[in-house]
N, C-alpha and C positions, 0 to 999 in steps of 0.2 A: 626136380633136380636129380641127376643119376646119382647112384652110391657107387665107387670104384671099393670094390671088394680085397680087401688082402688076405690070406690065411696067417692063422695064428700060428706060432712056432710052435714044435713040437721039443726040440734042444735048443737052448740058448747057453752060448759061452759068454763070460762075461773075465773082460780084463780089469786089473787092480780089484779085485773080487775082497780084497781084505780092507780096502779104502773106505771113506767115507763118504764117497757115492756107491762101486759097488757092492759093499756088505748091504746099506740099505735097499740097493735094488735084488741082491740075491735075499734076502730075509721078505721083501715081497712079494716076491717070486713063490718063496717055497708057499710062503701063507694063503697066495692066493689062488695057485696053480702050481700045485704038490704035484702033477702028472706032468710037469716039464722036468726033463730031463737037464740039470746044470753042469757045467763046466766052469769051474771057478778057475782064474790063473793068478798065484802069487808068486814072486821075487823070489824070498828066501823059503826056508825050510821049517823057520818059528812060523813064520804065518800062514804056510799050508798045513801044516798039525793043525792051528787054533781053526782054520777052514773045517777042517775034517771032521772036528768035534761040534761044529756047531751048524754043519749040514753033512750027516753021515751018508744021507742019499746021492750024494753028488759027486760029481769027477772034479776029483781036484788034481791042479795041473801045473809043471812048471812051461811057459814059452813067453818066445825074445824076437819080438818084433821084428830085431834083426837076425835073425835065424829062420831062415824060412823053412828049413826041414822043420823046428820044432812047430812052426805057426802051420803047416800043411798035418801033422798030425791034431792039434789044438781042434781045427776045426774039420774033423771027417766027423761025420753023418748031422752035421751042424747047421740048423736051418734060419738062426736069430745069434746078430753079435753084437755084444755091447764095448764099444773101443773107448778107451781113452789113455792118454798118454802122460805122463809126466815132464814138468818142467825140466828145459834141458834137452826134451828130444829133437833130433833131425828129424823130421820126416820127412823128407826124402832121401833117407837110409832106411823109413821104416814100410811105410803105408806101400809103399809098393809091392815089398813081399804081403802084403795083408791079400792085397788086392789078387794079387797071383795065386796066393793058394787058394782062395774063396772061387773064384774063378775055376780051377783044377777042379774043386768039390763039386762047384756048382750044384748046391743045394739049398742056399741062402734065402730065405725071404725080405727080412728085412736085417740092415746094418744101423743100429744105431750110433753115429760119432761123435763124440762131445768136444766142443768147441770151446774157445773163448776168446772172443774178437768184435771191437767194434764194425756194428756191419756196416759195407761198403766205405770203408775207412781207403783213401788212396794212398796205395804205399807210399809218397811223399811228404804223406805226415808221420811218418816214422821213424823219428830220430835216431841219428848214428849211435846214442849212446846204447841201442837196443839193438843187437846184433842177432847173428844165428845162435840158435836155441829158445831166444823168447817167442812169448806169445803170439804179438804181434806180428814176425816176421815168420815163423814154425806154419800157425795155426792155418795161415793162407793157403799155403804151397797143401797144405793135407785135402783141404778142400779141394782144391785144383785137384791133385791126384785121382778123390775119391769122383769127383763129378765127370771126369774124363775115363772113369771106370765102367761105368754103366753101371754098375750094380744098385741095388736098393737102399738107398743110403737114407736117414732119417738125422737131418742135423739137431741138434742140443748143443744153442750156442748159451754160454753161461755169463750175459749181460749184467753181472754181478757181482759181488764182495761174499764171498762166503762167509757166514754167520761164526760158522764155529772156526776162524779168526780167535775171536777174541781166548782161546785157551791159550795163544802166544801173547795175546795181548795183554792180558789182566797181569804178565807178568812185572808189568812198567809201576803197576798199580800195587802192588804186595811188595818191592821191593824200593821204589822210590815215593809211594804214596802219589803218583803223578800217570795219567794215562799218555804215554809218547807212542804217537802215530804217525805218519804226514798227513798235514791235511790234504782232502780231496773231496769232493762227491761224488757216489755212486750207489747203486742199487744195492739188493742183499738178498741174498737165499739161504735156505738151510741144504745143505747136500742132502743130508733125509730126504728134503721134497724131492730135488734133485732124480736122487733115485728112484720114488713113487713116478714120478712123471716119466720116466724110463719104463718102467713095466706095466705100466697103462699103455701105454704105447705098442709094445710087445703084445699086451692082449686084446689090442682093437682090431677090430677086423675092419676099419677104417683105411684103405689105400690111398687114402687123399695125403697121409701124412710120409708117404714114399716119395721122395726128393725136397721133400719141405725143408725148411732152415726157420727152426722156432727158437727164437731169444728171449729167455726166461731171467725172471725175475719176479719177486713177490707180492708187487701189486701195491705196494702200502711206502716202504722205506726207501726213499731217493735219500741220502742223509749224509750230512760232513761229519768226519770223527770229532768236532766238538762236538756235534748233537749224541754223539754214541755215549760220548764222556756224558754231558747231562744227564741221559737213560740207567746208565750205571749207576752215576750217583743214587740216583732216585730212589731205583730196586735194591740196592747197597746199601741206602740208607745213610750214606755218608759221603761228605764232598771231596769231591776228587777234582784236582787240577787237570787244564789238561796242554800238553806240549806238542806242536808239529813241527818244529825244528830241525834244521837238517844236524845241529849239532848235537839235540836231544836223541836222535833216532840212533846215530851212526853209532854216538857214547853209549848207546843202552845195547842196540841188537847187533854190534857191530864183535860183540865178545861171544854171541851164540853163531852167529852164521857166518864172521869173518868177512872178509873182500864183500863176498854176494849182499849184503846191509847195503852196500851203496849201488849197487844194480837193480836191489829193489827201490831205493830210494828215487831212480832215474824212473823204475817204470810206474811207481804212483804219481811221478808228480807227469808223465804222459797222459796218464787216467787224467788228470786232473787237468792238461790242457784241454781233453776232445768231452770232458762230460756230458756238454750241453749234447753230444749224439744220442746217450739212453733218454730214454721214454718209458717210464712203467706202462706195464700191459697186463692182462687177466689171460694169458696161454695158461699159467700151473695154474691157475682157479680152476678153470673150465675143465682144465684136462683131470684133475683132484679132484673135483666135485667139491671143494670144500673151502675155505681160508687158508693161504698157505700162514708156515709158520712169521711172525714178526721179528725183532730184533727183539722188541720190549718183550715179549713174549718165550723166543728161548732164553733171556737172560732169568727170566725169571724162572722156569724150568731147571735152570743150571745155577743157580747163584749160590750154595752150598759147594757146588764142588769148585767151581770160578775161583771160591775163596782157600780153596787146598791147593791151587797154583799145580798142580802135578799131573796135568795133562798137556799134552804139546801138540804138533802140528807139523807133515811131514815135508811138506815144502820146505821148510826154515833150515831143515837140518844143513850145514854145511857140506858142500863138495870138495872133492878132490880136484 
Protein backbone atom coordinates (compact mmCIF):
# COMPACT_ATOMS: atom_id res chain seq x y z
CA UNK A 1 0.00 0.00 0.00
CA UNK A 2 1.60 3.46 -0.91
CA UNK A 3 2.13 6.10 1.98
CA UNK A 4 0.98 9.76 0.44
CA UNK A 5 3.69 11.77 2.38
CA UNK A 6 2.72 15.33 3.88
CA UNK A 7 5.31 17.69 5.50
CA UNK A 8 5.16 18.67 8.92
CA UNK A 9 4.52 22.34 9.54
CA UNK A 10 7.04 24.43 10.48
CA UNK A 11 4.37 27.74 11.88
CA UNK A 12 1.22 26.87 12.83
CA UNK A 13 -1.48 29.66 13.59
CA UNK A 14 -4.01 28.63 15.56
CA UNK A 15 -7.53 30.63 16.03
CA UNK A 16 -9.61 30.98 19.40
CA UNK A 17 -5.87 30.01 20.80
CA UNK A 18 -7.42 31.11 24.40
CA UNK A 19 -10.50 28.47 23.90
CA UNK A 20 -10.89 25.21 25.11
CA UNK A 21 -9.82 23.55 22.03
CA UNK A 22 -7.12 25.85 21.15
CA UNK A 23 -5.08 26.44 24.50
CA UNK A 24 -5.22 22.50 24.59
CA UNK A 25 -4.03 22.25 21.04
CA UNK A 26 -1.41 25.25 21.57
CA UNK A 27 -0.09 23.72 25.14
CA UNK A 28 0.55 20.46 22.77
CA UNK A 29 2.06 21.97 20.48
CA UNK A 30 4.60 23.66 22.59
CA UNK A 31 5.20 20.27 24.57
CA UNK A 32 5.67 18.33 21.96
CA UNK A 33 7.23 20.48 19.16
CA UNK A 34 8.82 23.42 21.01
CA UNK A 35 10.58 24.14 17.38
CA UNK A 36 7.12 25.20 15.70
CA UNK A 37 6.83 28.45 15.55
CA UNK A 38 2.85 29.53 16.94
CA UNK A 39 0.63 32.27 16.15
CA UNK A 40 -2.06 32.35 18.75
CA UNK A 41 -5.30 34.70 17.83
CA UNK A 42 -7.48 36.05 20.59
CA UNK A 43 -10.61 38.61 20.70
CA UNK A 44 -9.82 40.77 23.43
CA UNK A 45 -6.73 42.10 24.94
CA UNK A 46 -7.39 40.08 28.67
CA UNK A 47 -6.71 37.03 26.85
CA UNK A 48 -3.84 37.96 24.64
CA UNK A 49 -1.80 39.02 27.89
CA UNK A 50 -2.86 35.67 29.73
CA UNK A 51 -1.71 34.04 25.83
CA UNK A 52 1.57 35.77 26.39
CA UNK A 53 2.42 34.74 29.78
CA UNK A 54 1.82 31.25 29.28
CA UNK A 55 3.50 30.85 25.77
CA UNK A 56 6.31 33.66 25.85
CA UNK A 57 7.74 32.06 22.63
CA UNK A 58 4.82 32.63 20.47
CA UNK A 59 3.06 35.33 18.27
CA UNK A 60 0.22 36.36 19.76
CA UNK A 61 -2.17 38.13 17.52
CA UNK A 62 -5.35 39.99 17.19
CA UNK A 63 -7.47 38.94 13.51
CA UNK A 64 -11.21 38.99 12.27
CA UNK A 65 -12.07 36.60 9.97
CA UNK A 66 -13.82 39.43 8.52
CA UNK A 67 -11.00 41.62 7.91
CA UNK A 68 -9.10 40.32 5.43
CA UNK A 69 -6.23 42.69 5.74
CA UNK A 70 -5.77 41.59 9.32
CA UNK A 71 -6.33 37.49 8.24
CA UNK A 72 -3.58 38.28 5.22
CA UNK A 73 -1.04 39.38 7.95
CA UNK A 74 -2.25 36.39 10.51
CA UNK A 75 -1.06 34.09 8.22
CA UNK A 76 2.42 35.29 6.34
CA UNK A 77 5.10 32.75 6.47
CA UNK A 78 2.23 30.43 7.89
CA UNK A 79 2.52 26.79 6.66
CA UNK A 80 -0.29 24.89 9.29
CA UNK A 81 -3.87 26.63 10.43
CA UNK A 82 -6.14 25.63 12.80
CA UNK A 83 -9.75 27.44 12.22
CA UNK A 84 -12.62 27.45 14.18
CA UNK A 85 -15.37 29.60 14.48
CA UNK A 86 -17.86 30.62 16.99
CA UNK A 87 -21.37 30.30 17.42
CA UNK A 88 -23.06 32.88 15.61
CA UNK A 89 -20.73 33.20 12.62
CA UNK A 90 -21.60 33.75 8.90
CA UNK A 91 -19.52 32.13 7.02
CA UNK A 92 -20.00 33.22 4.17
CA UNK A 93 -18.81 36.56 5.38
CA UNK A 94 -15.84 34.73 6.70
CA UNK A 95 -14.23 31.65 5.21
CA UNK A 96 -13.87 33.33 2.08
CA UNK A 97 -11.44 35.94 3.11
CA UNK A 98 -9.60 32.78 4.90
CA UNK A 99 -9.36 31.22 1.75
CA UNK A 100 -8.02 34.42 -0.20
CA UNK A 101 -5.43 35.26 1.98
CA UNK A 102 -3.99 31.50 2.45
CA UNK A 103 -4.04 31.51 -1.22
CA UNK A 104 -1.92 35.08 -1.51
CA UNK A 105 0.67 33.24 0.90
CA UNK A 106 0.45 30.36 -0.62
CA UNK A 107 2.50 28.57 1.87
CA UNK A 108 0.08 26.29 3.63
CA UNK A 109 0.36 22.71 4.20
CA UNK A 110 -2.29 21.62 5.93
CA UNK A 111 -5.69 23.51 7.22
CA UNK A 112 -7.27 22.07 9.81
CA UNK A 113 -11.30 23.24 10.20
CA UNK A 114 -13.34 22.23 12.84
CA UNK A 115 -16.74 21.36 12.17
CA UNK A 116 -19.95 20.40 13.78
CA UNK A 117 -22.53 18.67 11.73
CA UNK A 118 -24.44 15.82 11.36
CA UNK A 119 -22.69 14.12 8.38
CA UNK A 120 -24.66 14.11 5.13
CA UNK A 121 -27.60 15.31 7.10
CA UNK A 122 -29.98 16.90 3.96
CA UNK A 123 -30.68 20.45 4.42
CA UNK A 124 -34.40 19.51 4.59
CA UNK A 125 -34.08 18.15 7.74
CA UNK A 126 -33.34 21.40 9.08
CA UNK A 127 -35.87 23.20 10.71
CA UNK A 128 -37.03 26.78 10.15
CA UNK A 129 -36.57 27.15 13.83
CA UNK A 130 -32.53 27.03 13.13
CA UNK A 131 -31.85 29.80 10.94
CA UNK A 132 -28.44 31.57 9.78
CA UNK A 133 -25.86 31.50 12.36
CA UNK A 134 -26.43 28.02 13.57
CA UNK A 135 -24.57 25.03 13.31
CA UNK A 136 -26.43 23.28 11.21
CA UNK A 137 -27.12 25.83 8.52
CA UNK A 138 -23.28 27.92 9.11
CA UNK A 139 -21.22 24.71 9.27
CA UNK A 140 -22.29 23.46 5.59
CA UNK A 141 -21.73 26.47 3.49
CA UNK A 142 -17.80 26.56 5.22
CA UNK A 143 -17.39 23.18 3.94
CA UNK A 144 -18.57 24.08 0.54
CA UNK A 145 -16.29 27.17 0.55
CA UNK A 146 -13.34 25.40 2.01
CA UNK A 147 -13.73 22.04 -0.60
CA UNK A 148 -14.19 24.43 -3.64
CA UNK A 149 -10.87 26.14 -2.46
CA UNK A 150 -8.47 23.49 -3.23
CA UNK A 151 -6.55 23.98 -0.41
CA UNK A 152 -5.36 21.35 2.12
CA UNK A 153 -8.13 21.16 4.28
CA UNK A 154 -8.19 18.48 7.11
CA UNK A 155 -11.87 18.35 8.63
CA UNK A 156 -12.53 17.84 12.49
CA UNK A 157 -16.04 17.35 12.57
CA UNK A 158 -17.19 17.29 16.45
CA UNK A 159 -20.01 14.47 16.37
CA UNK A 160 -20.45 15.34 20.00
CA UNK A 161 -21.54 16.99 23.29
CA UNK A 162 -18.73 18.62 24.80
CA UNK A 163 -17.91 17.27 28.26
CA UNK A 164 -17.01 20.30 29.96
CA UNK A 165 -20.74 21.34 29.40
CA UNK A 166 -21.44 20.34 32.43
CA UNK A 167 -19.42 23.74 34.24
CA UNK A 168 -23.01 25.44 32.98
CA UNK A 169 -24.64 22.54 33.86
CA UNK A 170 -24.00 21.62 37.62
CA UNK A 171 -25.18 24.95 37.83
CA UNK A 172 -29.12 23.49 37.82
CA UNK A 173 -27.70 21.23 40.58
CA UNK A 174 -25.99 23.71 43.28
CA UNK A 175 -28.87 25.88 43.01
CA UNK A 176 -31.99 23.96 42.65
CA UNK A 177 -30.65 20.45 43.83
CA UNK A 178 -32.16 19.19 40.33
CA UNK A 179 -29.94 18.60 37.01
CA UNK A 180 -32.14 20.61 34.16
CA UNK A 181 -31.04 19.80 30.69
CA UNK A 182 -33.21 18.68 27.60
CA UNK A 183 -33.24 15.45 27.09
CA UNK A 184 -31.56 14.09 24.05
CA UNK A 185 -28.80 11.63 23.09
CA UNK A 186 -25.47 12.03 21.87
CA UNK A 187 -21.93 11.36 21.89
CA UNK A 188 -19.26 13.26 24.17
CA UNK A 189 -15.67 14.60 24.02
CA UNK A 190 -13.40 16.34 26.14
CA UNK A 191 -12.12 19.42 23.88
CA UNK A 192 -8.65 18.52 25.71
CA UNK A 193 -8.74 15.41 23.39
CA UNK A 194 -10.19 17.53 20.87
CA UNK A 195 -7.04 19.47 20.78
CA UNK A 196 -4.48 16.55 21.03
CA UNK A 197 -6.18 15.07 18.06
CA UNK A 198 -5.44 18.58 16.35
CA UNK A 199 -1.72 18.42 16.75
CA UNK A 200 -1.12 14.77 16.13
CA UNK A 201 -2.47 15.64 13.09
CA UNK A 202 -0.22 18.56 12.57
CA UNK A 203 2.69 16.34 13.29
CA UNK A 204 1.93 13.25 11.07
CA UNK A 205 3.52 13.15 8.19
CA UNK A 206 0.56 11.06 7.05
CA UNK A 207 -1.13 12.84 3.62
CA UNK A 208 -3.80 10.49 3.70
CA UNK A 209 -5.49 12.82 6.32
CA UNK A 210 -5.47 15.94 3.60
CA UNK A 211 -9.17 16.26 2.45
CA UNK A 212 -10.45 13.73 5.00
CA UNK A 213 -13.61 14.61 7.12
CA UNK A 214 -13.08 12.66 10.52
CA UNK A 215 -16.13 12.78 13.00
CA UNK A 216 -14.88 12.27 16.55
CA UNK A 217 -16.12 11.30 19.36
CA UNK A 218 -14.94 9.20 22.28
CA UNK A 219 -15.76 5.84 21.80
CA UNK A 220 -17.46 4.82 25.07
CA UNK A 221 -20.55 7.51 25.91
CA UNK A 222 -23.66 7.54 23.46
CA UNK A 223 -25.64 8.75 26.69
CA UNK A 224 -29.14 10.79 27.45
CA UNK A 225 -28.76 13.51 30.09
CA UNK A 226 -30.77 11.22 32.60
CA UNK A 227 -27.89 8.79 32.26
CA UNK A 228 -25.27 11.97 32.87
CA UNK A 229 -27.59 12.83 35.96
CA UNK A 230 -27.21 8.98 37.23
CA UNK A 231 -23.16 9.40 36.72
CA UNK A 232 -23.21 12.52 38.73
CA UNK A 233 -24.95 11.24 41.25
CA UNK A 234 -22.84 8.33 41.75
CA UNK A 235 -19.32 10.42 41.63
CA UNK A 236 -21.23 13.12 43.99
CA UNK A 237 -22.16 10.77 46.05
CA UNK A 238 -25.58 12.24 46.33
CA UNK A 239 -28.97 12.07 44.47
CA UNK A 240 -29.75 14.35 42.15
CA UNK A 241 -33.24 14.72 40.28
CA UNK A 242 -33.09 15.16 37.20
CA UNK A 243 -35.47 17.74 34.72
CA UNK A 244 -35.79 17.92 30.78
CA UNK A 245 -38.51 20.11 30.62
CA UNK A 246 -38.94 22.68 28.24
CA UNK A 247 -40.44 24.70 31.23
CA UNK A 248 -37.40 23.61 33.54
CA UNK A 249 -34.78 24.79 31.12
CA UNK A 250 -36.26 28.04 29.82
CA UNK A 251 -36.99 29.01 33.93
CA UNK A 252 -33.48 28.16 34.99
CA UNK A 253 -31.11 29.29 31.80
CA UNK A 254 -33.36 31.54 30.46
CA UNK A 255 -32.07 34.30 33.24
CA UNK A 256 -28.28 33.53 32.12
CA UNK A 257 -28.51 33.58 28.28
CA UNK A 258 -31.96 35.41 27.79
CA UNK A 259 -33.99 34.84 24.35
CA UNK A 260 -30.82 32.51 22.99
CA UNK A 261 -32.24 29.56 26.23
CA UNK A 262 -35.00 28.98 23.62
CA UNK A 263 -32.78 28.73 20.48
CA UNK A 264 -30.86 26.40 22.30
CA UNK A 265 -33.77 24.71 23.41
CA UNK A 266 -34.81 24.27 19.54
CA UNK A 267 -31.42 23.01 18.63
CA UNK A 268 -31.16 20.12 21.34
CA UNK A 269 -34.25 18.83 20.74
CA UNK A 270 -33.05 18.83 16.63
CA UNK A 271 -29.96 16.72 18.06
CA UNK A 272 -32.56 14.79 19.41
CA UNK A 273 -34.78 14.25 16.37
CA UNK A 274 -31.63 12.92 13.95
CA UNK A 275 -29.60 10.98 16.88
CA UNK A 276 -30.06 7.79 15.51
CA UNK A 277 -27.21 9.32 12.58
CA UNK A 278 -24.06 9.26 15.30
CA UNK A 279 -22.29 6.02 15.48
CA UNK A 280 -19.39 5.83 17.98
CA UNK A 281 -16.12 5.30 16.39
CA UNK A 282 -12.19 4.73 17.64
CA UNK A 283 -10.74 7.90 15.09
CA UNK A 284 -9.50 9.92 18.63
CA UNK A 285 -8.33 6.23 20.06
CA UNK A 286 -6.32 5.53 17.08
CA UNK A 287 -5.16 8.95 16.48
CA UNK A 288 -4.28 9.37 20.68
CA UNK A 289 -2.76 6.27 20.99
CA UNK A 290 -4.58 5.89 23.99
CA UNK A 291 -8.49 5.92 25.91
CA UNK A 292 -9.86 9.00 25.11
CA UNK A 293 -11.17 10.90 28.16
CA UNK A 294 -15.11 9.48 29.51
CA UNK A 295 -17.75 11.36 31.09
CA UNK A 296 -17.55 9.25 34.31
CA UNK A 297 -13.97 9.91 34.18
CA UNK A 298 -13.62 13.86 33.76
CA UNK A 299 -16.43 14.03 36.25
CA UNK A 300 -14.37 12.53 38.54
CA UNK A 301 -11.20 14.46 37.67
CA UNK A 302 -13.36 17.75 38.16
CA UNK A 303 -15.94 16.90 40.89
CA UNK A 304 -14.24 19.33 43.62
CA UNK A 305 -14.34 22.07 41.47
CA UNK A 306 -18.00 21.12 39.74
CA UNK A 307 -19.02 21.58 43.43
CA UNK A 308 -17.47 25.57 43.52
CA UNK A 309 -20.04 26.22 40.57
CA UNK A 310 -17.59 29.13 39.43
CA UNK A 311 -16.57 28.17 36.20
CA UNK A 312 -18.65 28.78 33.03
CA UNK A 313 -18.73 28.27 29.54
CA UNK A 314 -18.56 30.70 26.67
CA UNK A 315 -21.07 29.73 24.27
CA UNK A 316 -23.94 30.50 27.07
CA UNK A 317 -22.93 33.87 27.49
CA UNK A 318 -25.72 36.18 26.14
CA UNK A 319 -25.60 38.30 22.95
CA UNK A 320 -26.47 41.47 21.78
Amino acid sequence: MSFVMKKIPKSILIFGAAGHIGRPLAEFLTREAPEIQLSLVARNEEKRQDLRQAFPKARVITADYEDLSSLSAAVKDVEGVFAITSGGTREEATMPNLVTALKEENKVIQVIRMLGVFPELPPNRIPSTLGPGSLPVEHPIAKRILDESGLPITYLNCGASFIDNLWLQIRSVLAKKTFIWPEHRVPFMDPRDIGEVAGRLFLSDNGKHIGAFHTMNNGRDWLRFSEITEILSDVLKQPIPYDGSYEGFIGFYGRKMGPRANVMWNFFKFEEANEEIWALNNFVERTLGRKPTTVRGWIEEHKHELLKGQKDVAWAAPRN
